[in-house]
N, C-alpha and C positions, 0 to 999 in steps of 0.2 A: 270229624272234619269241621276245622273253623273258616269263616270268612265274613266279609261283608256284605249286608244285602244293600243293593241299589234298584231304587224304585223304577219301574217300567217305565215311569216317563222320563228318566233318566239316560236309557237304553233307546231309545229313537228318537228319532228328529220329525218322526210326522206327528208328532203329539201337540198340540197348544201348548202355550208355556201356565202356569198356573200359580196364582197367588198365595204367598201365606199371611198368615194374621197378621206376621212380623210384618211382611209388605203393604198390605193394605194400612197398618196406625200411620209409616210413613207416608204415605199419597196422602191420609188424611189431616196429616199433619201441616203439609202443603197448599190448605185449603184456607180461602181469607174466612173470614169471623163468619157474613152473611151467608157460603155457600155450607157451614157449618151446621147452620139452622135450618136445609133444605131438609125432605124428609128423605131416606134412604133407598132408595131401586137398585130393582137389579135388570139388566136389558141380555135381553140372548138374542143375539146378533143372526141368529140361523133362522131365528122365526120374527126376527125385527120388532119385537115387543118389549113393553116393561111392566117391573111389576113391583109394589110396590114389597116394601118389608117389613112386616108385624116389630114390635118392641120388646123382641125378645131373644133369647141366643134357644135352641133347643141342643139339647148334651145327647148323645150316644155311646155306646164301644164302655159304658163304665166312667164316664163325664169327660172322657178323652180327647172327642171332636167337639169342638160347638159348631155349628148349623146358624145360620141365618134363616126365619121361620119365615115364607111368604106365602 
């Protein structure tokens, strides 16, 4: 049996929607020179914090994912 798989957050709508890499270069492409030079966080909205992000990517899965290390 062949078919396609479609990812589970594909399949519902009470999912968040969720960024790819591809997405985020564009946002940061949209970005002026000075906000360029800020340093990198990340905020979770559910616990109203930020945090900042180490200078590094970490790889998983066989170097398949990178990670954002914080």
């Amino acid at each position: 049996m062949s078919g396609i798989l479609i990812p589970w957050s594909e399949q519902t709508t009470n999912v968040m929607a969720t960024m790819t890499y591809e997405d985020l270069l564009t946002k940061l492409q949209q970005l002026n020179p000075n906000q360029l030079k800020k340093n990198v966080a990340i905020y979770d909205e559910h616990l109203n914090e930020k945090c900042l992000v180490h200078n590094e990517l970490v790889f998983f899965d066989n170097n398949q994912f990178p990670y954002l290390k914080i």
